[in-house]
C-alpha positions, 0 to 999 in steps of 0.5 A: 952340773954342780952350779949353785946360786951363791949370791945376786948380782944383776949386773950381769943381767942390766948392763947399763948405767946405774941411774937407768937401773934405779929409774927401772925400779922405781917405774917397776914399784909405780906399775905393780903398786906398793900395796904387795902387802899380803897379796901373795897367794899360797896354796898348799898341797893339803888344799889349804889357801892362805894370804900373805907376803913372801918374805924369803925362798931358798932351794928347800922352802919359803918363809910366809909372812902370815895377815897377823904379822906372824912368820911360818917355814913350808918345805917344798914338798907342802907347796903347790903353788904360789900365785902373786899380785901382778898380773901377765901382760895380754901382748900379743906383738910378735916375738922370737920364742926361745926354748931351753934345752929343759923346757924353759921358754923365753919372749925375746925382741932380739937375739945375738949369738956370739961364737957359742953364747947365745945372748936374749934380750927378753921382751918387756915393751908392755908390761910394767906401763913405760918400762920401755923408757928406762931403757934397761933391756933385760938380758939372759945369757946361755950357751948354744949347747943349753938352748935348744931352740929359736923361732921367731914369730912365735906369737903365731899359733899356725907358725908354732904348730907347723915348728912343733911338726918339724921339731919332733923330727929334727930332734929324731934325726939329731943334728942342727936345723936350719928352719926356712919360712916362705908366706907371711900369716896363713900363707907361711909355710915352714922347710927345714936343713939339717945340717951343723951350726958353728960359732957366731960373728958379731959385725956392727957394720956388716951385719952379725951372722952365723955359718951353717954348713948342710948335708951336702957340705956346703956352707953357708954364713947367715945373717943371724937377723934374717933367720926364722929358726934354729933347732940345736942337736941336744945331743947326748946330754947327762941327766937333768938335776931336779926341778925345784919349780917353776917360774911364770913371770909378768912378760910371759916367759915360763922357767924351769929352775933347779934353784932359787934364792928370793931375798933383798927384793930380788930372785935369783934362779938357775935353770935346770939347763944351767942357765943364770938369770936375775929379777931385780924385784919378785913383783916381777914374778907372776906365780911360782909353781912347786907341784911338779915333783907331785902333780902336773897339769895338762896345761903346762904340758906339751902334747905329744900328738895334736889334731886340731882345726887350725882355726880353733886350736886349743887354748891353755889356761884360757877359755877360746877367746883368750879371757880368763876361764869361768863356768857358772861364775866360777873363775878358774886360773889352769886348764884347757879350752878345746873345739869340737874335733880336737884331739890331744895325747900327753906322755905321763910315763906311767908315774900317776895315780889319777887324772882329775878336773872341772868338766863344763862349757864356759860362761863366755859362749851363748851358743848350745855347745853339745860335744862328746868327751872322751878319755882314752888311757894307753889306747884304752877308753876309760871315760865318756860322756856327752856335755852340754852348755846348761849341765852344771860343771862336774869333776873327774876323778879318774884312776890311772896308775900305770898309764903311759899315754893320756888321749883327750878326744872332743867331738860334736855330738852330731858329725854331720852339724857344723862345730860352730860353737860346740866346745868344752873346759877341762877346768884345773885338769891335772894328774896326781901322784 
């Protein structure tokens, strides 16, 4: 896959007239304010933290713009992360997740698959204020062969565990699936057909739709607006490129790009499935994210193994009521938020030295939270430890070259009290090359 960001051209991405363009930037400048004057955060690998304004980004680095006006170079490898002035919109109205088969996540309002391309207008009816009345839809176009899945309501934490469930056995069985919903909320629950996807129709007035043939050999042509979900076979596919970062936008959305060119106001990125897409201003952008070639964290991995109350499901880069994670008056920007009788396993693959974090209960909750932590490296304990609501915040450091699989396990101190409140921070919790 030898694709390459030669220029910009948002046309691709904003098919509308040109007026409506220019109205969409001006609303996008009024909502995020003109003052991204040395708003941007940089954090650096050597734990430096500098402010300042990106002035240009390339697939080797960036060029900062320092507070004295001065410009300096950083490589990929020095970045950590960079942290924007925007900040991500709280929406939680329904949308329809969509997966890149690399990882890569959008929030749709709407899909149409048209024979193999599969067109996503991505959802931006809260954030910037009015950016609905531009009517300029932001639009991302793939094949079906670099999507791997569709799911809508993906706003509903109890539909995205019972997905994830069927997810990891689809993908085992390698062929398309056909996701079926009955019940709406609590009461939905999630079936599925393998089968074989073909090539979507577009009919405006009978309807757009999309054959499914089943095991049996039956098929059948499905309105694409009334399917739940789609799970496409990734089939056989050669090895990714490199990611060079990662994207979190101001809508929600979270990519994984293999290139990147910032300049003229506008961002260019190509996925690492290969998919191309457009931001018409980097105010768009909340963070750009380089530590995956040197650090991970948890938060942004998906677990490979949850038990959970369905009740109190875990939290990512939040505290469990879905405010921002603080622990004596300390803000912190990554992390977990886990109930009592929670247990999550990560596949690491054995390529860190350390697992290290801020350990506490969060400011936001008054009850007496007493829970058990405990760390389990390749089936093997290497950290426990009883944490209260009063003890001050602590950091882990915990050594684990090798380790395939990390197991986080919380319980309540006390098995046979209620877990009403008993519930823990894993604050910037990370693994460390």
């Amino acid at each position: 896959m030898n694709k390459k960001i030669d220029s910009i051209d948002i046309r691709n991405f904003f098919p509308y007239r040109p007026l409506y363009l220019i109205a969409f930037f001006l609303i996008v400048f009024n909502a995020n304010g003109l003052s991204h004057v040395y708003g941007d955060n940089l954090v650096l690998l050597s734990g430096e933290k500098i402010q300042g304004k990106i002035d240009s980004i390339d697939s080797k680095g960036i060029v900062f713009t320092l507070k004295d006006g001065s410009k300096k170079t950083f490589i990929n490898a020095q970045i950590v992360r960079i942290d924007l002035l925007p900040t991500p919109t709280n929406n939680t109205s329904p949308y329809i997740q969509t997966e890149l088969t690399d990882g890569s996540i959008f929030r749709c309002s709407n899909f149409i698959i048209d024979k193999t391309k599969v067109i996503l207008t991505l959802k931006t009816d809260s954030v910037p204020s009015d950016f609905s009345k531009t009517k300029t839809p932001f639009m991302v176009q793939a094949n079906s062969g670099e999507v791997l899945s569709i799911l809508r309501d993906g706003q509903d934490s109890l539909n995205q565990l019972n997905f994830k469930g069927i997810l990891g056995k689809a993908l085992k069985q390698r062929r398309d699936v056909l996701i079926l919903a009955k019940g709406t909320g609590n009461n939905r629950t999630l079936s599925w057909l393998p089968g074989t996807f073909g090539e979507g129709s577009l009919d405006k007035e009978n309807g757009d739709k999309i054959p499914f043939l089943n095991e049996t050999g039956k098929e059948q042509k499905l309105f694409q607006n009334r399917i739940h979900g789609i799970i496409w076979n990734p089939g056989n596919r050669p090895s990714p490129p490199p990611t060079i970062c990662q994207i979190s936008d101001i809508f929600g959305n979270n990519i994984y790009a293999q290139d990147i060119l910032f300049k003229n106001k506008e961002v260019a990125l190509l996925t690492v499935s290969g998919v191309k897409m457009s931001y018409p201003s980097i105010s768009m952008i909340q963070r750009i994210d380089y530590s995956s070639s040197s650090l991970k964290y948890l938060s942004d991995l998906e677990p490979i193994e949850i038990e959970q109350d369905n009740n109190n499901p875990y939290v990512r880069d939040k505290n469990l009521d879905h405010e921002k994670m603080h622990m004596f008056n300390v803000v912190y920007e990554k992390g977990l938020a886990i109930h009592a009788r929670t247990v999550l396993a990560y596949d690491i693959g054995g390529n860190y030295r350390e697992l290290k974090g801020i350990v506490g209960v969060d400011d936001a909750f008054a009850v007496d939270s007493v829970v058990v932590l405990m760390i389990e490296a390749d089936n093997k304990q290497i950290f426990k430890k009883l944490v209260r609501k009063s003890d001050k915040p602590f950091e882990i450091r915990l050594d684990i070259l090798n380790v395939k699989q990390l197991r986080i396990i919380v319980e309540s101190e006390n098995a046979d009290q209620p877990d009403i409140g008993n519930q823990i921070n894993l604050a910037e919790i990370k693994v460390t090359k």
